[in-house]
C-alpha positions as CSV (number, residue, x, y, z in Angstrom):
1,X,72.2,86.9,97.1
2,X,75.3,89.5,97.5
3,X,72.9,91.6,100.3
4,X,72.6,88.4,102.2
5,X,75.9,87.6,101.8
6,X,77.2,91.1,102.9
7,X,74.6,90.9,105.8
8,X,76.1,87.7,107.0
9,X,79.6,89.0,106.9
10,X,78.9,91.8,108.4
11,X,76.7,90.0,111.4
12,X,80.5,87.7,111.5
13,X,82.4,90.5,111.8
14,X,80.5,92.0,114.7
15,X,79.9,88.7,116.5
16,X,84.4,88.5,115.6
17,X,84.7,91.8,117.7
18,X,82.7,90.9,120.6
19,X,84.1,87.4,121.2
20,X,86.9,87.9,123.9
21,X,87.2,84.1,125.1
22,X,90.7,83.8,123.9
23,X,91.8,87.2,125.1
24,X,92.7,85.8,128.6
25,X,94.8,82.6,127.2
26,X,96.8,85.0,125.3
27,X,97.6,87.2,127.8
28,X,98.1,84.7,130.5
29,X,100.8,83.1,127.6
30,X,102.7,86.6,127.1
31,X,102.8,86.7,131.0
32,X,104.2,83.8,131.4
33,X,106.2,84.3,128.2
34,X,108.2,87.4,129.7
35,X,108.7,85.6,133.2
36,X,110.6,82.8,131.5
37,X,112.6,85.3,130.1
38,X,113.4,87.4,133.1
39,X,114.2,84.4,134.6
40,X,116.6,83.3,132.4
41,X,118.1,86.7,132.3
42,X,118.7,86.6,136.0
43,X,120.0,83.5,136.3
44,X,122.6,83.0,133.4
45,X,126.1,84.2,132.9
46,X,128.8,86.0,134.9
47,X,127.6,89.1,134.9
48,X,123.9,88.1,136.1
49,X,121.9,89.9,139.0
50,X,122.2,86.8,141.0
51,X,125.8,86.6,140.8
52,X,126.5,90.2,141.9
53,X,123.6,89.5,144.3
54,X,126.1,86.8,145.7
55,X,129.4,89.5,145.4
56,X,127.8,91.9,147.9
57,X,126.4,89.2,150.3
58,X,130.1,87.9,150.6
59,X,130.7,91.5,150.5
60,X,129.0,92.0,153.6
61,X,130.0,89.1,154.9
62,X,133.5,89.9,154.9
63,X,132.5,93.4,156.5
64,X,130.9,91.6,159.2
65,X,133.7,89.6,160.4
66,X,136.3,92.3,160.0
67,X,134.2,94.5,162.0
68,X,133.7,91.3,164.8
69,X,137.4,90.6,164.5
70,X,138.1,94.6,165.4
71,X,136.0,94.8,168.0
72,X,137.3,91.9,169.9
73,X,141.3,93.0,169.5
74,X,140.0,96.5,170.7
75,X,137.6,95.5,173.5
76,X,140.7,95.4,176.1
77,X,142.7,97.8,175.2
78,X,140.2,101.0,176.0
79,X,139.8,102.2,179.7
80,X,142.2,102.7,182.6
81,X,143.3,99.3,183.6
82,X,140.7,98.9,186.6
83,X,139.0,95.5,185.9
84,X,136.8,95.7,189.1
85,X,133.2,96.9,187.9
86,X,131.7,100.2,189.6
87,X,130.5,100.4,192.7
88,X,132.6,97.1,194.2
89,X,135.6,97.2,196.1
């Protein structure tokens, strides 16, 4: 009676070991597990990657325009005064 029962537990064990349905589920849960939190991490507080994301987008905004608003108070002032275009007369 004990052999069978040790053979039995045994043959459960091994069969235990083999069986890799859940596997997938649980890794597909931890996956989705750590995404959540990154997400939440990304997206929450002052000091989150999206809002410095947003500091150096204004960032470069404001580089953008200072640079159009340069080039257009320069654009005249360069040169020798002649207006007329090469070659016309």
């Amino acid at each position: 009676m004990l052999t069978n029962f040790a053979t039995k537990t045994r043959a459960s064990l091994r069969n235990f070991r083999k069986n890799n349905k859940g596997v997938t589920a649980i890794e597909y849960g931890l996956i989705a597990v750590v995404m959540a939190a990154f997400i939440v991490f990304a997206f929450s507080g002052n000091d989150s990657f999206v809002s410095k994301l947003k500091s150096k987008f204004s960032d470069v905004a404001g580089n953008v325009d200072k640079a159009k608003f340069d080039s257009k108070s320069t654009s005249g002032s360069t040169g020798s005064g002649n207006t007329q275009s090469p070659g016309t007369n």
